[in-house]
C-alpha positions in Angstrom: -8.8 -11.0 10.0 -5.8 -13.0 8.8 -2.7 -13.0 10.5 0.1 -13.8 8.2 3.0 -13.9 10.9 3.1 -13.2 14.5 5.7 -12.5 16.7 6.1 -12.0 20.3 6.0 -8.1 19.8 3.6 -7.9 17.1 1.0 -9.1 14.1 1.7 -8.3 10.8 -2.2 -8.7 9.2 -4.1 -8.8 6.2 -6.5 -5.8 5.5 -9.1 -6.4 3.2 -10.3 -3.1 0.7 -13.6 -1.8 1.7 -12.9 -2.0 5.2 -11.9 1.1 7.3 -8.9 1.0 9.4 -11.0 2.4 12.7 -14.6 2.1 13.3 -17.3 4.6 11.4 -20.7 4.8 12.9 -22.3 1.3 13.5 -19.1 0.1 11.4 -16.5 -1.9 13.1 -12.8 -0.8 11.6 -10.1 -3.1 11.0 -8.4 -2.4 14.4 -11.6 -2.9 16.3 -12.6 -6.2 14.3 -8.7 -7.5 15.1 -9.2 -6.9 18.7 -12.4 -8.5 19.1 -10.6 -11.3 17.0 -7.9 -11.6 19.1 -9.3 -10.8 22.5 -6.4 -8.4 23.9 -5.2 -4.8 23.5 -3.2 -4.2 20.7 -1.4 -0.8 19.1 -1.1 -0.1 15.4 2.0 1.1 13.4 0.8 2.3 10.7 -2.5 2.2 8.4 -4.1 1.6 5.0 -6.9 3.6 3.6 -10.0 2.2 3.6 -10.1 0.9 0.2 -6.2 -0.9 0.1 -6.0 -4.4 0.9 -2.6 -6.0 2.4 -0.5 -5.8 4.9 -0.6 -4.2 7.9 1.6 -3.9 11.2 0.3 -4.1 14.5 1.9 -4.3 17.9 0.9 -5.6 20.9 2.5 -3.3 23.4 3.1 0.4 23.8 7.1 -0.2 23.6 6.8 -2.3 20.5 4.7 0.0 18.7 7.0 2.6 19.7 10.0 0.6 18.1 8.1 -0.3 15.3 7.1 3.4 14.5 11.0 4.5 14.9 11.6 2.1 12.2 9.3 3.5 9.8 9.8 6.9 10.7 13.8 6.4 9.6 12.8 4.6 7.0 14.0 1.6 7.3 11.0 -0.6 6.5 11.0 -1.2 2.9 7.1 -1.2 1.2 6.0 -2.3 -2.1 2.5 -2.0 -3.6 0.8 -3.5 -6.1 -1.9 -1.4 -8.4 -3.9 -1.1 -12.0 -4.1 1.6 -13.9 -4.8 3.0 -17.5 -2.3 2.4 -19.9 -2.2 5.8 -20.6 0.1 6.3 -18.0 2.5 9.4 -19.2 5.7 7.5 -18.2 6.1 3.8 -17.7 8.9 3.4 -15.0 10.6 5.8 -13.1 10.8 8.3 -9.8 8.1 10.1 -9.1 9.2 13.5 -6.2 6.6 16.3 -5.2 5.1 18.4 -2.1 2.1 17.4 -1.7 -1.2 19.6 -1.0 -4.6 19.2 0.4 -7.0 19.6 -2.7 -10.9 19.4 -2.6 -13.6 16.5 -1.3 -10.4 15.4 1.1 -8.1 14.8 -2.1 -4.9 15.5 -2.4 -2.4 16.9 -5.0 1.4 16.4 -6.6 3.3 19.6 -6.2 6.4 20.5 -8.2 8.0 22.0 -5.2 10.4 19.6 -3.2 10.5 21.1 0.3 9.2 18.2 2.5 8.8 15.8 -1.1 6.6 12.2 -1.1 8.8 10.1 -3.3 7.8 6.9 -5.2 9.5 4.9 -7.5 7.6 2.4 -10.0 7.5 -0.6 -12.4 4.8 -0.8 -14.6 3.9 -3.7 -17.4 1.2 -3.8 -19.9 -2.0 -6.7 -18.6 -4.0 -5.9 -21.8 -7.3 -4.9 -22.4 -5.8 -1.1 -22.4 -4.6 -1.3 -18.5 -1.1 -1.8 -16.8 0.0 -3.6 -13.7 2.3 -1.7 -11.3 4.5 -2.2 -8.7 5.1 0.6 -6.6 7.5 1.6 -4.1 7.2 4.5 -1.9 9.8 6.0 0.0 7.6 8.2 2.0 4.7 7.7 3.6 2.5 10.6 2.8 -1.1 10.4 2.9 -3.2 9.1 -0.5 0.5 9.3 -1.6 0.2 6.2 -4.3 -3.2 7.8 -5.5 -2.2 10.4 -6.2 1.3 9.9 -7.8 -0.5 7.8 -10.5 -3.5 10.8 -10.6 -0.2 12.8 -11.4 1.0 10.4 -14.5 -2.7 10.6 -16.4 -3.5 7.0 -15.1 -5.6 7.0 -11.7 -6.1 3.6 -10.3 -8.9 2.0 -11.4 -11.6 1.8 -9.0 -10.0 5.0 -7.3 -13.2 7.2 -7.9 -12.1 9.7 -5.7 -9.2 10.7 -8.3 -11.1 10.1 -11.1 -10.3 6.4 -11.8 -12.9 4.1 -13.7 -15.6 2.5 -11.6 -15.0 -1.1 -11.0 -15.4 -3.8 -8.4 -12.6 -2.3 -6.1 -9.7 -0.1 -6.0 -6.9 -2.3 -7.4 -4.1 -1.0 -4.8 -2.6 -3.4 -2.7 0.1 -3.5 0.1 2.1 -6.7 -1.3 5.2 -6.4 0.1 7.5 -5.7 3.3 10.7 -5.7 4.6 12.6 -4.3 7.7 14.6 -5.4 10.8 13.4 -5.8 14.0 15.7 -6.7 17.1 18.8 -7.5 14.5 16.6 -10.3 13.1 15.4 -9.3 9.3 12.0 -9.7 7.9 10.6 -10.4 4.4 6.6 -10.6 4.0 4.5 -10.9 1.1 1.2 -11.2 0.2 -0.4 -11.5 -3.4 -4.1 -10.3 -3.9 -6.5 -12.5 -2.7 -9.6 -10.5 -4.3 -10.8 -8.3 -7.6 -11.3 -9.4 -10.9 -8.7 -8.3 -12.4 -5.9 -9.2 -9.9 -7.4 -12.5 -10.9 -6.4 -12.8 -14.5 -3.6 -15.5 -15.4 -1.7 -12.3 -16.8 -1.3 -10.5 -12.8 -0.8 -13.8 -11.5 1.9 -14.5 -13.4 3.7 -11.2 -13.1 3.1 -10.9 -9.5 5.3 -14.3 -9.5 7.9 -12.9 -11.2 7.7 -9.8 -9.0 8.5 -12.6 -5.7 11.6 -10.8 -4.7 10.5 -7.3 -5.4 13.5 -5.5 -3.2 16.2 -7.4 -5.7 15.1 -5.5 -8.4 16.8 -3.0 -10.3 14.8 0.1 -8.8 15.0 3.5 -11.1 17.0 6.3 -9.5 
């Protein structure tokens, strides 16, 4: 596992896609590999699904953890994503807001009602080839949430069979970027793609650079 920073308190990691966040079967998860790695206990904060690559927290105490987890549950930790999708997206930027549902084979689906809402807003830019690269940034932190707010625009990501995106090498949804503050000292983390064809080409590469300072952006209300 890579460790892009540690701190006394905690690791913030790279998860690669394909690899499940706790173990399945004979299959060692991503916390179980990390501890084996690292030869201690350690907590998680959060997760990714299986198929997500990027960044991860995890803390290496119980009081940590809990801190950590206050800060996400206010909201104060800032997360941007990076994904592909069709270009036949049915709006290019904007705010996404809906309940979600459970829906079948473990899915899930965008309501129109806004009781308890997951809430994403999004950047999106033509790669070619018939496909757009977006950059995501969800507010909540609602289950499949990114799946299934692109499911929602006519564009599931590719790879993201499960929604009905195309077949591919991967899922092309990535945890790029994070930003919080931890014990009054503030935090800025990011982490480009390291695998999948298409996060490969010169065009994503070059926009992910241009995306370097994703929380200065002009974010739609």
């Amino acid at each position: 596992m890579s460790i892009i920073h540690e701190h006394q308190d905690w690791w913030l990691c790279h998860k690669p896609a394909g690899l499940g966040f706790h173990d399945e079967d004979d299959e060692l998860g991503f916390i179980s590999l990390l501890r084996n790695q690292l030869g201690c206990d350690m907590w998680p904060v959060h997760r990714l699904d299986k198929l997500t690559s990027g960044l991860i927290l995890v803390a290496k105490s119980k009081l940590s953890c809990s801190r950590l987890c206050q800060l996400f549950s206010d909201r104060e930790v800032e997360k941007y994503y990076l994904a592909i999708a069709p270009s036949s997206m049915k709006k290019k930027q904007g705010k996404v807001s809906g309940d979600m549902a459970k829906s079948r084979r473990g899915s899930y689906k965008l309501l129109k009602s806004l009781e308890n809402p997951a809430i994403t807003q999004f950047f999106s830019i033509s790669i070619g080839e018939g496909l757009r690269l977006c950059l995501l940034k969800p507010k909540t932190g609602k289950t499949h949430q990114l799946r299934v707010v692109l499911k929602s625009l006519g564009a599931a990501i590719i790879g993201d069979e499960l929604y009905g995106g195309k077949q591919s090498d991967r899922m092309y949804l990535h945890a790029y970027a994070m930003r919080f503050t931890y014990e009054q000292t503030a935090y800025e983390f990011l982490t480009p793609p390291d695998d999948g064809t298409l996060f490969a080409s010169p065009t994503v590469t070059q926009q992910v650079l241009e995306w370097s300072q994703p929380w200065d952006l002009n974010w739609p209300a």
